[in-house]
C-alpha positions in Angstrom: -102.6 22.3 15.9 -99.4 24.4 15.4 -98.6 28.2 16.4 -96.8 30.0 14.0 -96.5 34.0 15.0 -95.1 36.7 12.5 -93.4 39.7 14.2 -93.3 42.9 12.4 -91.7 45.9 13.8 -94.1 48.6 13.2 -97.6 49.3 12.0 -96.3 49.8 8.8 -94.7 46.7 8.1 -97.6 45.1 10.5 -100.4 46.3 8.3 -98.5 45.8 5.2 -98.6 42.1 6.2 -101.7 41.7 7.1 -103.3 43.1 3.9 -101.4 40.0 2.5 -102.0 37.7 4.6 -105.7 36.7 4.6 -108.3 37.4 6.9 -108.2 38.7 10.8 -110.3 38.6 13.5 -111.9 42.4 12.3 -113.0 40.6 9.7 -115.1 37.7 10.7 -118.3 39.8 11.7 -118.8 40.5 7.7 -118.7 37.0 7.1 -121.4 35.8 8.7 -123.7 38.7 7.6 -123.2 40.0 11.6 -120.8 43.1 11.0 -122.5 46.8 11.8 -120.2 48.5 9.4 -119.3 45.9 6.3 -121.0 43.5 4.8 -120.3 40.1 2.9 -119.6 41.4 0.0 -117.9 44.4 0.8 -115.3 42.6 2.2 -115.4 40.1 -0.5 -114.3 43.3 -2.9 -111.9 44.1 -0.3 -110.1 41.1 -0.5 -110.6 40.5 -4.0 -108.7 44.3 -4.9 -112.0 45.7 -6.0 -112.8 47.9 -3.3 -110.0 49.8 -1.0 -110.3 49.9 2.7 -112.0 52.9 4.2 -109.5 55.7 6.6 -111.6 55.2 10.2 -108.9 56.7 11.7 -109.9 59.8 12.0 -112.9 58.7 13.6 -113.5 60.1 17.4 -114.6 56.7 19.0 -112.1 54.7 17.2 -108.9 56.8 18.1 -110.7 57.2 21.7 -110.3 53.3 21.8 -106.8 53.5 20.4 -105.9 56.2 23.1 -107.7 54.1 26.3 -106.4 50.7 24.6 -102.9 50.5 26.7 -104.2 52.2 29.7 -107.3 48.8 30.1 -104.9 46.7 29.7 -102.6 47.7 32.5 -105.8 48.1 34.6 -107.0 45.0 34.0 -103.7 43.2 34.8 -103.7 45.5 38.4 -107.2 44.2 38.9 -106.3 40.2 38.1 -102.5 39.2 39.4 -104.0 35.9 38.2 -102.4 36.1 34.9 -99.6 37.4 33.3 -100.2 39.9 30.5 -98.0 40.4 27.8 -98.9 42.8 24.7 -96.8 42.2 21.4 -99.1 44.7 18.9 -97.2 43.9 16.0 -97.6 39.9 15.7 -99.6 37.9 13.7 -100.7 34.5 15.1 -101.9 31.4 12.5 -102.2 28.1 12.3 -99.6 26.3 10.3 -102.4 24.0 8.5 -104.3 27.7 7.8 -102.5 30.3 7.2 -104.8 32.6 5.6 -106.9 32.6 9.1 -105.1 34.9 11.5 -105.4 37.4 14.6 -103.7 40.3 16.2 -104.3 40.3 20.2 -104.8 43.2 22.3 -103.1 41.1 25.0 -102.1 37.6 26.1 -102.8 35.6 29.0 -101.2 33.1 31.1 -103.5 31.8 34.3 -101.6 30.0 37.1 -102.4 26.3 35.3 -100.2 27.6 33.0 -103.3 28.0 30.1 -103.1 30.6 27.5 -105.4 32.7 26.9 -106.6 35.8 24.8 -107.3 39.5 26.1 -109.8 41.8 24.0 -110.6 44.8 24.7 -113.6 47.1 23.8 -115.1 50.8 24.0 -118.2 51.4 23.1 -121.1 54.3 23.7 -123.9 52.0 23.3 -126.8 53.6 21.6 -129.5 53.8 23.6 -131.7 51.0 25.2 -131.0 48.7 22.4 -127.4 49.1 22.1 -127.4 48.9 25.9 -129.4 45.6 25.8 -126.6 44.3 23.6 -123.8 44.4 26.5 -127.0 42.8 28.9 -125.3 39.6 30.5 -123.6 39.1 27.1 -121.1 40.9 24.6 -122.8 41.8 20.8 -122.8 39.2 18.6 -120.4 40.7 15.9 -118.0 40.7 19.0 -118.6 37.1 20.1 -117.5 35.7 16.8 -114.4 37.8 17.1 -113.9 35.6 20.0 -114.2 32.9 18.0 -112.3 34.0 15.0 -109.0 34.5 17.9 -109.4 30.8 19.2 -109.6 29.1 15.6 -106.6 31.5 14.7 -104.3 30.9 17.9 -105.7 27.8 19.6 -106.0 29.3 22.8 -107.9 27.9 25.9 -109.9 30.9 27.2 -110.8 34.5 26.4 -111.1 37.4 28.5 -113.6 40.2 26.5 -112.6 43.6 28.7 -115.3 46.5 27.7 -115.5 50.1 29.0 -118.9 51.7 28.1 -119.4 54.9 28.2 -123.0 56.5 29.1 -124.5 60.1 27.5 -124.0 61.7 30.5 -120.2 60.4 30.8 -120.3 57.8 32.9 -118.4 54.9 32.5 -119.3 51.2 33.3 -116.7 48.3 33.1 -117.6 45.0 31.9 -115.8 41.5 31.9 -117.0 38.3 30.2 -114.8 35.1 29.9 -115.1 32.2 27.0 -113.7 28.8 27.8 -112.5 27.2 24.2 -113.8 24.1 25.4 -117.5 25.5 25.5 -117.5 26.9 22.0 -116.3 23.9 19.8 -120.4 23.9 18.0 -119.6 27.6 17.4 -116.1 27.7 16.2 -117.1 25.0 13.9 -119.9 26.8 12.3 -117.8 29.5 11.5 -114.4 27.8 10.2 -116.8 26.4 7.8 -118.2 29.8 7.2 -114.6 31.4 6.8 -113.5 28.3 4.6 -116.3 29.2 2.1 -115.7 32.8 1.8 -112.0 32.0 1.9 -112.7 29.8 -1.3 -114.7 32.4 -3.1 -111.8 34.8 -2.8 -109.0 32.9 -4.2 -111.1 32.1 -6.7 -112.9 35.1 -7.5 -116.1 34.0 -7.4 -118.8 36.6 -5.6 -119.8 34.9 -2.7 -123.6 34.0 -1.8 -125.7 35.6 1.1 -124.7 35.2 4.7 -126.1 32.5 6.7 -126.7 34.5 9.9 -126.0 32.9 13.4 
């Protein structure tokens, strides 16, 4: 495999390239029929120029994640000297043999062995039991193949998923899960051959058939 990184030098430019890029990380959810907010085909019309992208900036929990974003990630780096952080919020990282498959980090890690690793970090009010079952001993599934989505893109050897959950009455819990690449080699097949299909139906314009759910 071969890194390739594209630096932009503002959100601007960033998103500009991304929209011309492919398909990120945000993305992969909605592939595989797992995404709470788009589905298959929705972002089939995205990429196809048949639907535009909706403004969630304005959104309260979204910009409350934007806000928090900066302030987890030096927290997390007090909490583990372990690995160096680095943040670079306007790079997009491929590989060379697919370019179309890509991710923007929310951090980068290096342990002491040297490894590299990703940093992804979440906020989420989980919606009652249910939503709170979700985060049980696991992250949600639309998350996990995030996860996925950033090792296929960057070949990266581990991934650190940092959540802070807020509670109805304001409380705040922090949660910390870590993926080995080497563990998830069944998974991250099953969806490169996912993305490679929907990939193929948008170059070619053909409406792509129903998810095949994890």
């Amino acid at each position: 495999m071969s890194l390739k990184r594209i630096s932009f030098h503002d959100r601007a430019s960033w998103l500009a390239g991304r929209s011309e890029r492919g398909i990120g990380a945000s993305d992969a959810a909605a592939i595989c029929g797992m995404s709470p907010w788009t589905t298959k085909n929705e972002l089939w019309e995205l990429k196809v120029g048949k639907r535009t992208s909706r403004d969630i900036s304005g959104n309260a929990e979204v910009q409350r994640g934007v806000n928090m974003e900066g302030a987890i990630r030096d927290f997390f780096s007090s909490l583990h000297p372990e690995f160096q952080v680095t943040h670079h919020p306007y790079d997009i990282l491929f590989q060379e043999e697919r370019p179309w498959m890509f991710a923007t980090l929310d951090g980068e890690l290096e342990d002491e062995q040297g490894r590299h690793g990703i940093l992804e970090i979440k906020t989420a009010s989980p919606n009652g039991k249910n939503g709170w079952d979700e985060w049980r001993d696991k992250v949600p599934q639309h998350y996990y193949i995030q996860i996925l989505w950033q090792f296929l893109a960057t070949g990266y050897d581990f991934a650190v998923l940092q959540a802070v959950l807020w509670s109805r009455d304001g409380d705040i819990t922090l949660r910390s899960f870590t993926f080995e690449r080497s563990d998830r080699k069944e998974d991250m097949e099953w969806l490169l051959w996912q993305a490679e299909e929907f990939w193929h139906d948008v170059r070619t314009n053909k409406r792509p058939g129903a998810a095949i759910v994890f």
